[in-house]
Residue, then its C-alpha position, 0 to 999 in steps of 0.5 A: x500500500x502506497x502511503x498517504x501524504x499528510x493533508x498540509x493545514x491551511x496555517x490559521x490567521x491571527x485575529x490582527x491578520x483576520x481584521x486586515x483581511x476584511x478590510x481590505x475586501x471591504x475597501x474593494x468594495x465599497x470602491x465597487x459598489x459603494x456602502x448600500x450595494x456592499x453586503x456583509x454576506x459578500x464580504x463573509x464569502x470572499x474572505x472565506x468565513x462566516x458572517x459571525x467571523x466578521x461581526x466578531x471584528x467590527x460589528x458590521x459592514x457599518x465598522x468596516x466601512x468607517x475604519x476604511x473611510x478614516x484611514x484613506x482620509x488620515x493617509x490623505x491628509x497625511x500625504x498633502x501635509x507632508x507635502x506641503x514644505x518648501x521656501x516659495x509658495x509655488x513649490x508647496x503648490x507643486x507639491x500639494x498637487x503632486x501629492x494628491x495626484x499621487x494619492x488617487x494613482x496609488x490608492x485609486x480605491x480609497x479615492x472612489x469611497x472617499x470621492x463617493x462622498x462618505x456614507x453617513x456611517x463612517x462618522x468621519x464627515x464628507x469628502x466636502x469636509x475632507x477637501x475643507x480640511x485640505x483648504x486650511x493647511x493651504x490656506x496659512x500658505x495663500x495667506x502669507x501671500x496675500x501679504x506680501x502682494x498687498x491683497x486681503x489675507x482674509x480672503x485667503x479661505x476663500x481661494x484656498x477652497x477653490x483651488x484645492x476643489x479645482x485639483x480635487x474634482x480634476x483628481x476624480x476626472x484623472x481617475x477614468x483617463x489616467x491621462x495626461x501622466x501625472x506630473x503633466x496634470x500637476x503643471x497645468x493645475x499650478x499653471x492655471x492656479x500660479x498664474x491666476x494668483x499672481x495677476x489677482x485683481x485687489x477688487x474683483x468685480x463682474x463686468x456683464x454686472x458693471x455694464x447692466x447697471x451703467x445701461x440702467 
């Protein structure tokens, strides 16, 4: 009788690995289906345990979902703050820019969910407020600069929201295209921002409103 090779046992996963696990299927997708066309059988299924496993780790798709959203946020965050250093405004720009750019190419998934705008049950607030986030830190930049060009630093919010929406809505553009690369899409965002900044007019008016009130 030939002898019988020993079932090799599938080596059991630690609770910390199991966790890990589920989150990144979760995080598949969530970026997939978004929250409400995400299940807890689905995600039980392709992690290969049963729906109990999953609520054992976070109680449901509900805590899935919020560490995956608070992750990609803090990583996001994180990216753009370290970015942001340099001696010229410009450079911080550049390299804001990059660094979100930089985000949705390499965390593509966290982008979708966040982008999605985040489901009430994450508890960590909405891409809105994410973007607002992200305005603030630029926001100490344009108004340092508005100082030395003589314009209102109280404005400086105000800019600081527009100019990081405008990357931000281009970044959700560049996620279907990829195209141009990254860096080409960086140059024309500063290029776009830089430029409209340094010929800034102290008091902006609408011209179609001047002229209706001069025919009145």
């Amino acid at each position: 009788m030939s002898e019988q090779k020993p079932r090799s046992r599938r080596k059991r996963m630690t609770g910390k690995e199991r966790r890990e696990q589920l989150l990144d299927i979760g995080r598949e997708l969530f970026a997939e289906r978004g929250f409400d066309g995400t299940s807890i059988e689905e995600i039980a299924a392709r992690a290969g345990v049963s729906k109990p496993v999953v609520y054992e780790h976070f109680g449901g798709k509900e805590g899935i979902y919020a560490v995956v959203v608070d992750r990609e946020m803090q990583k996001l965050l994180g990216m753009v703050g370290d970015a942001l250093i340099g001696d010229h405004a410009r450079d911080k720009l550049e390299h804001a820019a990059l660094a979100l750019l930089r985000y949705v190419e390499e965390s593509s998934q966290g982008f979708r969910i966040l982008a999605r705008d985040s489901h009430a049950a994450s508890g960590t607030g909405s891409f809105a407020s994410l973007i607002s986030d992200i305005a603030t830190q630029v926001e100490h930049i344009l108004g340092e600069e508005f100082k030395s060009r003589g314009y209102d630093p109280k404005l400086a919010p105000l800019y600081a929201q527009s100019l990081v929406g405008m990357v931000a809505l281009t970044g959700q553009w560049w996620l279907e295209v990829r195209r141009p690369k990254r860096e080409v899409v960086a140059a024309h965002l500063v290029n776009l921002a830089w430029n409209g900044l340094s010929s800034l007019d102290p008091k902006p008016r609408l011209e179609t409103v001047q002229h209706r009130r001069k025919g009145d």
